[in-house]
N, C-alpha and C positions, 0 to 999 in steps of 0.2 A: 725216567731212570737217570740216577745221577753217573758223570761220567767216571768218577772214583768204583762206581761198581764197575763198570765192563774194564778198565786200569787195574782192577786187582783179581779179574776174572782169567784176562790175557796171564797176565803175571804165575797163577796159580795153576793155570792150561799148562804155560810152557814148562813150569820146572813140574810139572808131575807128567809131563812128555819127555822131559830131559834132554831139552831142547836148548839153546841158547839163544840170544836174542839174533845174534848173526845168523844161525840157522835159520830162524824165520825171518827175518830180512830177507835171505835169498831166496828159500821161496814164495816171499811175495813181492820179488826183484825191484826192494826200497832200500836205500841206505839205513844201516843198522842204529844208526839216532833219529831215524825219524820212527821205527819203529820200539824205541827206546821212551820216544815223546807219547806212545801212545801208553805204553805201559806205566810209564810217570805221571798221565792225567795232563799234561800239559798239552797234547794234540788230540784229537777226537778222528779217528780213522774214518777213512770214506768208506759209503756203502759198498764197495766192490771190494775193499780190504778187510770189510765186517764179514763177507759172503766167504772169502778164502780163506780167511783165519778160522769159521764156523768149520768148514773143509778138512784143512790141516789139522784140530782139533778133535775132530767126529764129533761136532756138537750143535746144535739149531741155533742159526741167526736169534732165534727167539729167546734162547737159551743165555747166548750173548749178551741182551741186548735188555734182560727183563730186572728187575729187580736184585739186588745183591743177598736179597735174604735166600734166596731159592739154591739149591746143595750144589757142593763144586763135583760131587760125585756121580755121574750118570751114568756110569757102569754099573751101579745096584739092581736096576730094572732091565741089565742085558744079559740072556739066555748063555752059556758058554760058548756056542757056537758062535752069536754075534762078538763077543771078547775073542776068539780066535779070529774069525775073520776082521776082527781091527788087529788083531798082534798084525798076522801078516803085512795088509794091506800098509802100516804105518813102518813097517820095515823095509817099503819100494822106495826107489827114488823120486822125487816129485814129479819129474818126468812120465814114469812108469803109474802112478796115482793118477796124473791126470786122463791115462791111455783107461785104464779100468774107470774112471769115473764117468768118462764117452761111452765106455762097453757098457755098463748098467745104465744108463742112457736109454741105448742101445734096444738092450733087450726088454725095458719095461715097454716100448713101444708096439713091442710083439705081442702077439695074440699067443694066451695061454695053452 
């Protein structure tokens, strides 16, 4: 994959999250040029910053990470309830994201 695809993936995530680049700097606690650099093509993010942006996002590392021909839209294939359950979830604080992402954790560990 070239890194121009996952540069205009990020790019095309944040402003259809309405997001700013500073917003996601902070929550992925980096200076807002270095995550400036990844959206420009000139820096290539580490896999732990691929893993949270996938996160931030609601979208698979794979999804990230794969080809740039493949749809920027992955809400097509999501039931309504899945799209409610991202409105809300992406209207917590990261804080509070990361508390429910422990919880589902959590409970997949449980017996049905």
């Amino acid at each position: 994959m070239s890194q121009s695809a996952l540069s205009e993936k990020l790019r095309a995530l944040r402003k259809k999250s309405r997001y700013t680049q500073e917003d996601i700097s902070r929550k992925l606690n980096i200076q807002r040029q270095t995550y400036s650099n990844y959206e420009n093509d000139a820096r290539t993010p580490p896999l732990e910053i691929i893993v949270a942006l996938a996160e931030i996002y609601h979208v698979s590392v794979d999804y990230l990470v794969r080809d740039a021909s493949a749809s920027f839209d992955s809400d097509t294939d999501r039931s309504s309830h899945e799209k409610k359950l991202l409105s809300e979830f992406s209207a917590l604080s990261f804080s509070k994201q990361k508390e429910v992402i422990e919880f589902i954790r959590f409970k997949k560990q449980l017996p049905d």
